[in-house]
N, C-alpha and C positions, 0 to 999 in steps of 0.2 A: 667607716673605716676605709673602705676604697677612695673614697673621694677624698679625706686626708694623703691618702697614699697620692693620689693624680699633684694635688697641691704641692704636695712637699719637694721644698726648689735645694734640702740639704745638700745631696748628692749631687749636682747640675754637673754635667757632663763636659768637661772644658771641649774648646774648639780643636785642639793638637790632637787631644785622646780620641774624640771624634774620628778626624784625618786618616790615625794611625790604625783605626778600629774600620774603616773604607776599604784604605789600602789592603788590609789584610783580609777584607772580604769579597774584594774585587780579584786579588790574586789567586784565592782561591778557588774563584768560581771560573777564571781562566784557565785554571790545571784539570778541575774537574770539566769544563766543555770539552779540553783536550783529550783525555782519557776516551769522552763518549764520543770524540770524533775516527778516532782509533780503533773504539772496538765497534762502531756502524760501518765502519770500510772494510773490518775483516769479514764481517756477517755478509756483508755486500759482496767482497769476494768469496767466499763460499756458496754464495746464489749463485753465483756468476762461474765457477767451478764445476757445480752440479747441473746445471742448464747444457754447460760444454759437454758434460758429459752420458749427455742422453742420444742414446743409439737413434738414428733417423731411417735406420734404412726399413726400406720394407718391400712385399715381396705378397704378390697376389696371381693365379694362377688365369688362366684362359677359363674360356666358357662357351661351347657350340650345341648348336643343338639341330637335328637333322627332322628334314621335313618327314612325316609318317605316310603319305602315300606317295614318296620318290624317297628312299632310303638311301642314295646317293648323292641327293643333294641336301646340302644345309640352308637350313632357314634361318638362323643367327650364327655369330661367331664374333666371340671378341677375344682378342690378342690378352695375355697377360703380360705383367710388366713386374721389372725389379730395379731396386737401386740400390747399392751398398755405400753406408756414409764411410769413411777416409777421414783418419785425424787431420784437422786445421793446424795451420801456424800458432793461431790465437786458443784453440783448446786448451782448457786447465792448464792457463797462464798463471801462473804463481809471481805474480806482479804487488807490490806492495807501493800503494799512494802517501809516503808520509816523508818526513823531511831525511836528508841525508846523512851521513855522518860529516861532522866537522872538517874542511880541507884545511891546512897549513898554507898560509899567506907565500908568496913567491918572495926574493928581496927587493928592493923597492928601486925604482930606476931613478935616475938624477939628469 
């Protein structure tokens, strides 16, 4: 039965219905790239949003430590340090990579 079925030339598929049966799988698979090119650049900005938004600063204290038979003098010491991050220009840019809206053509020069 299958291989009747593979045979059978009843149905043959004209060359035009073919064309138009392309086109319209070609077109579709262009809308649908588009879609997932849209929603990989919003996810992308969202990484890109949250990364900005992670606190950098930090903040670690000194550390001495004084010799035991001269209790006036220190035998280590180290300084602490701090640094507070400050929002960037480019922080949680709310920037969108996609086409623009349509301009109106100017009128045409002669």
């Amino acid at each position: 039965m299958l291989m009747s079925l593979l045979k059978d030339e009843a149905g043959f598929i004209v060359s035009s219905e073919l064309v138009l049966i392309a086109t319209l799988l070609v077109i579709g698979l262009i809308v649908g790239l588009s879609s997932i090119q849209h929603a990989v650049v919003a996810e992308l900005n969202d990484v890109s949003d949250a990364i900005g938004a992670v606190n950098q600063s930090y903040f670690y204290t000194g550390f001495s430590a004084m010799k035991q038979n001269n209790p006036g003098q220190a035998k280590a010491y180290t300084r602490g340090s701090t640094w507070k991050d400050e929002t960037d220009d480019c922080d949680n840019d709310q920037c969108d990579i996609s086409c623009d809206v349509p301009v109106a053509e100017g009128p045409k020069r002669i």
